[in-house]
C-alpha positions in Angstrom: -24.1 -2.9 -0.5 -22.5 0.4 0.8 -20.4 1.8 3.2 -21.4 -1.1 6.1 -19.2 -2.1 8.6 -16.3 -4.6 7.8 -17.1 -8.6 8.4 -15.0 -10.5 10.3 -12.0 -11.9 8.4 -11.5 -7.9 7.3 -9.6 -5.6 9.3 -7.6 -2.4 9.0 -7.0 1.3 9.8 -9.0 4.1 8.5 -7.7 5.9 5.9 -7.1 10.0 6.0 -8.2 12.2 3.4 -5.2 14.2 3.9 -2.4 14.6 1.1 1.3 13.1 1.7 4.2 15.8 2.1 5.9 16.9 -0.3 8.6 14.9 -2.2 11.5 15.9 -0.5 10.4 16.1 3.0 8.9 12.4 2.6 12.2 11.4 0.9 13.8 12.5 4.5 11.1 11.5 7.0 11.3 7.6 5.8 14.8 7.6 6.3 14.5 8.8 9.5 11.4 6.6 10.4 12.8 2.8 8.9 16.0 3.2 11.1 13.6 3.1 14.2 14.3 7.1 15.3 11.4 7.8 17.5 12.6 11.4 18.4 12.9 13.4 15.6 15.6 16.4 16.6 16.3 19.2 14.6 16.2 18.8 10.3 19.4 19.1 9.1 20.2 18.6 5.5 22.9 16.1 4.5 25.9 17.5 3.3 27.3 17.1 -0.1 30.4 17.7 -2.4 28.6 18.8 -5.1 26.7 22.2 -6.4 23.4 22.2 -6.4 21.5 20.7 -9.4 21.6 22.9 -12.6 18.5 23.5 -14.6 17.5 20.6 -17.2 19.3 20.9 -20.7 19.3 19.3 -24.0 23.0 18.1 -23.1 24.0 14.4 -22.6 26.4 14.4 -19.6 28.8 11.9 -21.5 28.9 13.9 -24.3 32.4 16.1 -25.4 31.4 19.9 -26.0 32.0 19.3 -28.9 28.9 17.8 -29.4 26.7 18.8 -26.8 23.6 20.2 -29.2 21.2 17.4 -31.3 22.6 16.1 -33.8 18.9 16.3 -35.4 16.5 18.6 -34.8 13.0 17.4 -36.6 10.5 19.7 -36.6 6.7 18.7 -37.0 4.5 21.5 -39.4 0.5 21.0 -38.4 -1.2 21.3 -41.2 -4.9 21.4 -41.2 -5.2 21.4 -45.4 -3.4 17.9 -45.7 -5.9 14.8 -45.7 -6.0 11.8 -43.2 -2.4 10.0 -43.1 -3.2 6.6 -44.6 -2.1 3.8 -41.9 -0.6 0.3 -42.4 -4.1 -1.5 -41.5 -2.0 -5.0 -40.9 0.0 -3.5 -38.1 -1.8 -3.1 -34.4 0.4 0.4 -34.2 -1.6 1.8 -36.9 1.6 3.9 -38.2 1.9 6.3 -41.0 4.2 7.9 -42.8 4.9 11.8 -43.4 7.9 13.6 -45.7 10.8 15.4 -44.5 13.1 18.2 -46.2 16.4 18.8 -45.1 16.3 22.7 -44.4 19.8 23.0 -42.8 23.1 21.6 -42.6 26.5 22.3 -40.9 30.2 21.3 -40.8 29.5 19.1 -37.6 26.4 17.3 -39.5 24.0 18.6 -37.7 20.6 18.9 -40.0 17.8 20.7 -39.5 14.6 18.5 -40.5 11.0 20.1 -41.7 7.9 17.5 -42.1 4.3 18.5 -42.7 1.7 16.8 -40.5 -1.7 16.2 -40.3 -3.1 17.3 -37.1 -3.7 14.8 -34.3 -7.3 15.0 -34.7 -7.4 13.4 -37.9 -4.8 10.8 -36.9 -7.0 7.0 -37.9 -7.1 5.6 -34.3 -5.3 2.6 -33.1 -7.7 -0.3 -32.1 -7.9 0.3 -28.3 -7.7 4.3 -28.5 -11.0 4.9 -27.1 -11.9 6.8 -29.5 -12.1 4.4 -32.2 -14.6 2.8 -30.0 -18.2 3.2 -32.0 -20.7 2.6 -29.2 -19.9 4.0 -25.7 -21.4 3.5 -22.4 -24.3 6.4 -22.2 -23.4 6.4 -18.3 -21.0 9.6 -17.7 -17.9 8.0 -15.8 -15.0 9.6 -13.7 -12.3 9.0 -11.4 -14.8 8.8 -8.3 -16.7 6.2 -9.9 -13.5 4.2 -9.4 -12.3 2.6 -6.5 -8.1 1.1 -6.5 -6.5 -1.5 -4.1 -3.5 -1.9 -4.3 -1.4 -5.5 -3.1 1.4 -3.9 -0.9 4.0 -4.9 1.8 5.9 -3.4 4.5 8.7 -3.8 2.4 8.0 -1.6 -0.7 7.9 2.3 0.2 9.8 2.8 -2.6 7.2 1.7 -4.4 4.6 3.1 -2.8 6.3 6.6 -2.7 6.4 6.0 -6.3 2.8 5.4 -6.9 1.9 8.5 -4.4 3.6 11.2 -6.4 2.1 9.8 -9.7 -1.1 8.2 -10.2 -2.3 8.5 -6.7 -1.2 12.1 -6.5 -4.3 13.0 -8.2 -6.9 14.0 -5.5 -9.5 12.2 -7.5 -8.1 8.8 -7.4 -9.5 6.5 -4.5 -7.0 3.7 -3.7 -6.6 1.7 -0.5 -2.9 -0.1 0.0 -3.4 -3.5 1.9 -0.8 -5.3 4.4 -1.5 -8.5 6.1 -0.6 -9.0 9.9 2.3 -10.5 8.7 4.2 -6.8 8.0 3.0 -5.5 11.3 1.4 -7.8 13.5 0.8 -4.5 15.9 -1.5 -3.2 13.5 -4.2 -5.6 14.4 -4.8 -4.2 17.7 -4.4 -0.3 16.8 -1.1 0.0 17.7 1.4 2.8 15.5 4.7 1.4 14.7 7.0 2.8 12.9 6.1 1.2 9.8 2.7 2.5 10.1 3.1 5.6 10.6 6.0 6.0 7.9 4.0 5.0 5.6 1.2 7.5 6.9 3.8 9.9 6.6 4.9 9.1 2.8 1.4 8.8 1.8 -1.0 10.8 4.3 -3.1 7.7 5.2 -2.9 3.8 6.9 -2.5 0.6 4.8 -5.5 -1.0 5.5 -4.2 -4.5 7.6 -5.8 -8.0 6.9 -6.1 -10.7 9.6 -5.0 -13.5 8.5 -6.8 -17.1 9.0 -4.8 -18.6 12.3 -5.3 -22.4 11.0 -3.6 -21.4 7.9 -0.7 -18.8 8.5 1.0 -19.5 5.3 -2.1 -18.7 3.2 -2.0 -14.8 4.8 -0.2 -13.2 1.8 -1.7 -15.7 -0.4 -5.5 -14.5 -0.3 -4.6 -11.5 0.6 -5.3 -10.1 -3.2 -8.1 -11.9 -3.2 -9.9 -10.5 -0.3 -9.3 -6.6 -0.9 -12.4 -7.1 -3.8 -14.8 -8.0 -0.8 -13.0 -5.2 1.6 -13.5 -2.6 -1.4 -16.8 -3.6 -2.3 -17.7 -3.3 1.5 -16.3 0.3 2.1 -17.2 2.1 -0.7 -20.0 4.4 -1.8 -23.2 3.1 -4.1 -22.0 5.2 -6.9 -18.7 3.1 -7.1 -19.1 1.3 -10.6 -15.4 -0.4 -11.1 -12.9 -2.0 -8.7 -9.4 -1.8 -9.9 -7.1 -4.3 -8.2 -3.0 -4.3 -8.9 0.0 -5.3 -7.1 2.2 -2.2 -5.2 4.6 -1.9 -8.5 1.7 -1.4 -10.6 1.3 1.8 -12.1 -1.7 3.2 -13.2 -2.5 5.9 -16.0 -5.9 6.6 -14.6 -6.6 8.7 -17.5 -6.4 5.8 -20.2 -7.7 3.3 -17.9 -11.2 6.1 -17.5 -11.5 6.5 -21.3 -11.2 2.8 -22.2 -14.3 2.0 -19.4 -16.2 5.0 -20.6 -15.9 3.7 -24.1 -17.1 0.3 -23.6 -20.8 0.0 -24.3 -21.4 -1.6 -21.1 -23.0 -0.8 -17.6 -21.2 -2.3 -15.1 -23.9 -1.3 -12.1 -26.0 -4.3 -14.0 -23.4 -6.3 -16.5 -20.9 -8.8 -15.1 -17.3 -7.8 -16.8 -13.8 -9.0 -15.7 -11.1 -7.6 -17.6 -7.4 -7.8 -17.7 -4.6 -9.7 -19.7 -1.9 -12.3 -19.5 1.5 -12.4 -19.1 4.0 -11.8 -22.0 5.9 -14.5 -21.3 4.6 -18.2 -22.6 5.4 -20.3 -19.7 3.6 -18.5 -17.2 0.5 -18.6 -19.4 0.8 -22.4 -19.8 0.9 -22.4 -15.7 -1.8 -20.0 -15.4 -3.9 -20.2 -18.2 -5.2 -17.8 -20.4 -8.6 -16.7 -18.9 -6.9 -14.9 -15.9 -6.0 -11.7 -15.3 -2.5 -11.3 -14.2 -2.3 -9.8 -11.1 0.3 -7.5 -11.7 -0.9 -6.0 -14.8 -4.0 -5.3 -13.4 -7.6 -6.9 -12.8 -10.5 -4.8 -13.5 -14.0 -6.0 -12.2 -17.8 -4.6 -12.3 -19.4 -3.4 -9.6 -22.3 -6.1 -10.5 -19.6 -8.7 -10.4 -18.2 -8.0 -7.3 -21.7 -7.8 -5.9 -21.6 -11.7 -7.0 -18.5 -12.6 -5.6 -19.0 -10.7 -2.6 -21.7 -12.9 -1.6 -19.8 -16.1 -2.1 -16.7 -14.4 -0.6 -16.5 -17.4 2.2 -17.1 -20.2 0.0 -14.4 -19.4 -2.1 -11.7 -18.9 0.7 -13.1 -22.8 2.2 -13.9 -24.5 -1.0 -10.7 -23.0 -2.9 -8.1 -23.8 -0.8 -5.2 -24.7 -3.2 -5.6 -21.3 -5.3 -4.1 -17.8 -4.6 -4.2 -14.3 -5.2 -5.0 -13.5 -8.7 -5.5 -17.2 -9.5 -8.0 -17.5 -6.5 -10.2 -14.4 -7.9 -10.3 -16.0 -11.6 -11.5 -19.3 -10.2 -14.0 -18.0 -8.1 -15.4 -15.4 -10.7 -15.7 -18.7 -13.2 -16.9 -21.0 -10.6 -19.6 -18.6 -8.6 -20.8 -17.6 -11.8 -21.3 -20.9 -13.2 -23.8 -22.1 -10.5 -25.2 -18.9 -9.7 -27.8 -18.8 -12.8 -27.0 -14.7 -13.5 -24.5 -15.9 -16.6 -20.8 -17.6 -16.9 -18.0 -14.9 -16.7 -14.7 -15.5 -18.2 -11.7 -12.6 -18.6 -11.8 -10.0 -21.3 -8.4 -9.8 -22.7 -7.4 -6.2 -23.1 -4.0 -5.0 -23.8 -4.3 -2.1 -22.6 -2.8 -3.8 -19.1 0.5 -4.9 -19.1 2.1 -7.9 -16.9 5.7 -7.0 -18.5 7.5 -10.4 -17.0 10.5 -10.0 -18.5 13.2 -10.8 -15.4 14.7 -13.6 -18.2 14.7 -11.0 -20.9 15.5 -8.0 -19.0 17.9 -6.6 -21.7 15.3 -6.6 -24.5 12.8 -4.7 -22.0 13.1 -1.2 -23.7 12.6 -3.2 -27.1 10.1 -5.3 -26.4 8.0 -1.8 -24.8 8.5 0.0 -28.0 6.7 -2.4 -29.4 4.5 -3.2 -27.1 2.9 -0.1 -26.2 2.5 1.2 -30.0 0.0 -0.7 -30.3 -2.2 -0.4 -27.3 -1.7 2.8 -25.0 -1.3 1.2 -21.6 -3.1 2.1 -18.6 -1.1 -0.5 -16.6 3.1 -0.8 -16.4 4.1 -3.7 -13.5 7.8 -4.5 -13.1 8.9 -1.2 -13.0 12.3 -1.9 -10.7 13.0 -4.6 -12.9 13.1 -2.8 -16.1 15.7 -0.8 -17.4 15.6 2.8 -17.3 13.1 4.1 -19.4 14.6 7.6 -19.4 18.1 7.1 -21.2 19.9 9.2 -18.5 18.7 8.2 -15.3 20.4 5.8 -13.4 17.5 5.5 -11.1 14.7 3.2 -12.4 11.8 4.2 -10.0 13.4 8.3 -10.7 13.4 7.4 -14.7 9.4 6.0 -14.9 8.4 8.8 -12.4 9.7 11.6 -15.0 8.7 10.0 -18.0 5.3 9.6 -16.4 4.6 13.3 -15.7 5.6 13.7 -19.4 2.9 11.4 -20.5 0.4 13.3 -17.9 0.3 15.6 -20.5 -0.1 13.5 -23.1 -3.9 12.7 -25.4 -4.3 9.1 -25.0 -4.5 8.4 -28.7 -0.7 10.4 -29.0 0.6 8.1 -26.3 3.8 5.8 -27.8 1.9 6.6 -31.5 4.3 5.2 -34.0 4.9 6.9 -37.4 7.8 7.3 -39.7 9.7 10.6 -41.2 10.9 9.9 -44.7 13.9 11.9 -45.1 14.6 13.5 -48.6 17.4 11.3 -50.3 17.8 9.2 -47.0 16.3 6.5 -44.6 13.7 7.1 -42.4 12.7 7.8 -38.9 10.6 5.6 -37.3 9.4 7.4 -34.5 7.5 6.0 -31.0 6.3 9.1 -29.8 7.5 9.6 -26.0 9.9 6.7 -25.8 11.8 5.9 -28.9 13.6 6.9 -32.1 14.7 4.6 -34.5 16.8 6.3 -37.6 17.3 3.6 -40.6 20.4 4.8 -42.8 18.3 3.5 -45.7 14.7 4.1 -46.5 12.0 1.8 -45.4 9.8 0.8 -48.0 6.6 -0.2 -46.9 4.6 1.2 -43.8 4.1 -2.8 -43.0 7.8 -3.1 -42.9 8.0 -5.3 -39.5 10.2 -2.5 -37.4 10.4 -4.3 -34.4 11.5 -7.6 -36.1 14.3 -5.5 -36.4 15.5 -5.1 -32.6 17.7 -7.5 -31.2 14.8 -8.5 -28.6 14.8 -12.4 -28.3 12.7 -14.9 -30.6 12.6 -17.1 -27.6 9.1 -19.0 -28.3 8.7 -19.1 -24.3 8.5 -14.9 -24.2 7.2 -13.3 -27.3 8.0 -15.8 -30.2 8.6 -14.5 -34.3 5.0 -13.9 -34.6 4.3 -11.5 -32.3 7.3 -9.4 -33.8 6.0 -9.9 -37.1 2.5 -9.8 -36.5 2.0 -12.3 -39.0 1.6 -16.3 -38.7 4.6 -18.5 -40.3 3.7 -21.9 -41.8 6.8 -23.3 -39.6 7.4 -20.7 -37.0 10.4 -23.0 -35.7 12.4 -23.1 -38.5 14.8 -19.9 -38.9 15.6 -20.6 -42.2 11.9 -19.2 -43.2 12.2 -16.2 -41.4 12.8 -13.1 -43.2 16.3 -11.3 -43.3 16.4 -8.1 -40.5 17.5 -4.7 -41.5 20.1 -3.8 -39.0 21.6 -0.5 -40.1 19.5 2.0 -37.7 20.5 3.9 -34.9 18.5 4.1 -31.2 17.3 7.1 -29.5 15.7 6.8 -26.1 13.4 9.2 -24.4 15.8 12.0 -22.3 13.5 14.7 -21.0 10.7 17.1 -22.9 12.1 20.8 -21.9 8.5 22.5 -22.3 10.7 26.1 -22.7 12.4 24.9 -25.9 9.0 22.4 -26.5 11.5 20.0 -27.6 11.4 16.2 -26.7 14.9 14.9 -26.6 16.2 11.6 -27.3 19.1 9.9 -26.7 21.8 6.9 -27.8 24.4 7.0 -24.9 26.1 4.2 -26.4 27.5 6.7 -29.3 26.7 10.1 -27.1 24.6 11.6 -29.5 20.7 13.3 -29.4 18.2 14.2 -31.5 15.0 16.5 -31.1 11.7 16.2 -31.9 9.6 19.5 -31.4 6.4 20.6 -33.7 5.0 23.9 -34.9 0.8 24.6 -35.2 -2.1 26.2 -33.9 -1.1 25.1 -30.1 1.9 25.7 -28.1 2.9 21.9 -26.8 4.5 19.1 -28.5 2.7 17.0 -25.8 -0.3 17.9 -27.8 1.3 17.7 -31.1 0.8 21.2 -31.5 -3.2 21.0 -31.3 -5.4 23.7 -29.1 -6.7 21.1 -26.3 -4.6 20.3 -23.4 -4.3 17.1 -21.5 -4.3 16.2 -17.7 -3.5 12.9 -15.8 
């Protein structure tokens, strides 16, 4: 199948190849758009009482001048003679540990920290860095070979402005936003409303508009995820091998997501894969299952597959109709393929896609990323609004995950959150996350398996993560605290702040005290985002 004609229960607006406008003149059309202003007048500016925006600095706003420089400054040495770090092979964040000297010092206790590293390249790779993957698909793969749909509403231009000035800035990247008739019921007969054509405005094409089925009104926004496989498989060209389905306030790192398909040994024009994860937290599994994708997090399926679907796209609408959404696609993929006679397909748990229901834990959401996303770079992040800021400064949630994005852009997927530790002479160490966190222990840690994030105060609650994740270790009697071993709690939390490419410093931050540290790195390359190596990366 190719680019036919759309069947019956599918309908929508074309999209436009055109780009969106630029950040601040979307910004100011929406507003002007969702308040129902059909006459645009003149532009004029909004005032305000303050200056203009001063250029970035390494400064925390709550900080006295007094103490407005890093307290630390650690500074990374490349070093091509050392040999490969040796890694803590029990721990899924693979982290290692280099030395640090204490070149400077002054009366304010601000030090000056040297450590020799061993350049990335050499770096043992985590298990899901594609790299560490032995066999690899022999089919070259890139971002046209992918196709993205995307669950939306006419609700969520916040999200959708956030997803069009990061992962679907990139030229490249084919993604299709879906409404039903239910967010513009004009849409079904061609007409523009305002929503439409905001959201043409913010992203330089039409949501694509689903009919819904008029016996069943309240099953619209149901099936609605369900049926954008069948209108993507439909639409798009023959050379389209993957069909990447998520939920408006799912964002993508197309980069990670292309490396991990091109490293499977697989060919998805003739093999039947479904890939995905579940959710972090227990009780939705035990709802759901655990051989479905969750929607939000990401569902990733084969062009073969969806061929197979495809064809019993109708019998699953009539013969499933107590299912929905991402639940709807899993039984249909299990049931189709089980009477087909071209193989059973069940989910392939990856953890490179990330659910991140935490609304009951929403505190412990920094924590419990740290953690994550050592061990598996992700190509997915839902939740976003319901997070706390990722950037320590930013007050703005959508603001914070759209900066610290662009940071990452830059980013080689195998650096991405790598977790190692900096032994400081005489002192503790710094267990560092690269691109989110610092944690600096006042005493040394003595073991690379040393079970950092058992550490955190992020809840033990067995219906979210549970002691064993944290640990990465099974307990005889997980429910009985008195086995557990004893936390070390004297550390100190820095959060990602900005990367200020002129100083190639990445600067962290612990508002809670109004202190920042530095990390920056010395080599044969220019960029910290590189760790100091010659190559360059690009979202």
């Amino acid at each position: 199948m190719g680019n036919g004609e759309s069947s019956a229960h599918l309908d929508g607006l074309p999209r436009l190849a055109s780009q969106g406008p630029s950040f601040p003149t979307f910004i100011y059309r929406l507003a002007v758009l969702v308040v129902g202003v059909t006459a645009l007048v003149s532009l004029v500016r909004p005032r305000t009482h303050h200056r203009s925006p001063s250029l970035p600095t390494l400064t925390d706003p709550l900080s006295s001048t007094s103490s407005d420089l890093p307290i630390i400054v650690a500074t990374l040495q490349v070093d091509p003679s050392l040999p490969t770090p040796t890694v803590a092979q029990h721990k899924s964040a693979r982290p290692f540990a280099i030395n640090a000297t204490i070149m400077d010092s002054d009366a304010d206790g601000r030090e000056q920290w040297s450590a020799p590293i061993a350049p990335l390249s050499t770096w043992p790779r985590r298990k899901w860095d594609p790299a560490s993957n032995a066999t690899a698909s022999s089919s070259p793969l890139d971002l046209s070979h992918l196709q993205f749909g995307v669950s939306g509403n006419a609700k969520a231009f916040d999200r959708i402005a956030l997803a069009s000035q990061t992962w679907g800035r990139n030229p490249n990247v084919q993604w299709t936003v879906f409404w039903t008739e239910a967010d513009d019921p004009n849409g079904m007969h061609g007409d523009h409303s305002y929503l439409l054509d905001g959201f043409k405005a913010l992203t330089g094409r039409y949501p694509v508009v689903m009919r819904g089925d008029p016996a069943h009104p309240d099953r619209t926004m149901n099936r609605k995820w369900f049926k954008m496989l069948s209108f993507l498989y439909e639409r798009s060209p023959k050379e389209t091998k993957w069909f990447v389905m998520g939920d408006d306030d799912t964002v993508w790192f197309p980069r990670v997501l292309l490396a991990s398909l091109q490293a499977l040994p697989v060919d998805p024009l003739k093999e039947s894969l479904y890939l995905g994860d579940l959710s972090e937290a227990h009780k939705a599994v035990k709802t759901f299952g655990k051989t479905m994708a969750f929607g939000g997090g990401g569902a990733v399926i084969s062009r073969a597959l969806a061929q197979r679907i495809h064809l019993r796209h109708r019998w699953c609408l009539d013969e499933l109709p107590d299912h929905h959404g991402d639940g709807l696609l899993r039984t249909c993929i299990e049931k189709v393929t089980a009477m087909d006679g071209q193989g059973n397909v069940t989910l392939t748990r990856m953890p490179i896609f990330n659910q991140i229901d935490l609304k009951p834990w929403l505190n412990d959401g920094r924590l419990y990323l740290t953690s994550r996303l050592s061990r598996a770079a992700p190509a997915s992040l839902h939740h976003p609004d319901s997070l706390p800021s990722l950037m320590a400064d930013s007050p703005n949630k959508l603001l914070a995950l759209y900066n610290l994005w662009h940071i990452l852009a830059n980013v080689p997927v195998e650096l991405m959150f790598r977790r190692f530790f900096i032994h400081i002479e005489s002192r503790g160490t710094a267990v560092v996350t690269f691109g989110l966190h610092v944690r600096i222990y006042m005493r040394r840690l003595a073991s690379l398996d040393h079970a950092v994030d058992y550490d955190s105060n992020i809840t033990r609650d067995k219906e979210f993560l549970g002691v064993e994740y944290l640990l990465e270790e099974k307990l005889e009697k997980p429910d009985d605290k008195a086995s557990w071993p004893k936390k070390r709690e004297e550390y100190q939390d820095f959060w990602i702040s900005e990367f200020d490419p002129q100083s190639n410093r990445m600067v962290f931050m612990d508002k809670k005290n109004k202190m920042s540290m530095a990390l920056t790195c010395k080599g044969p390359g220019s960029s910290l985002l590189t760790m100091c190596t010659e190559e360059e990366g690009e979202e």
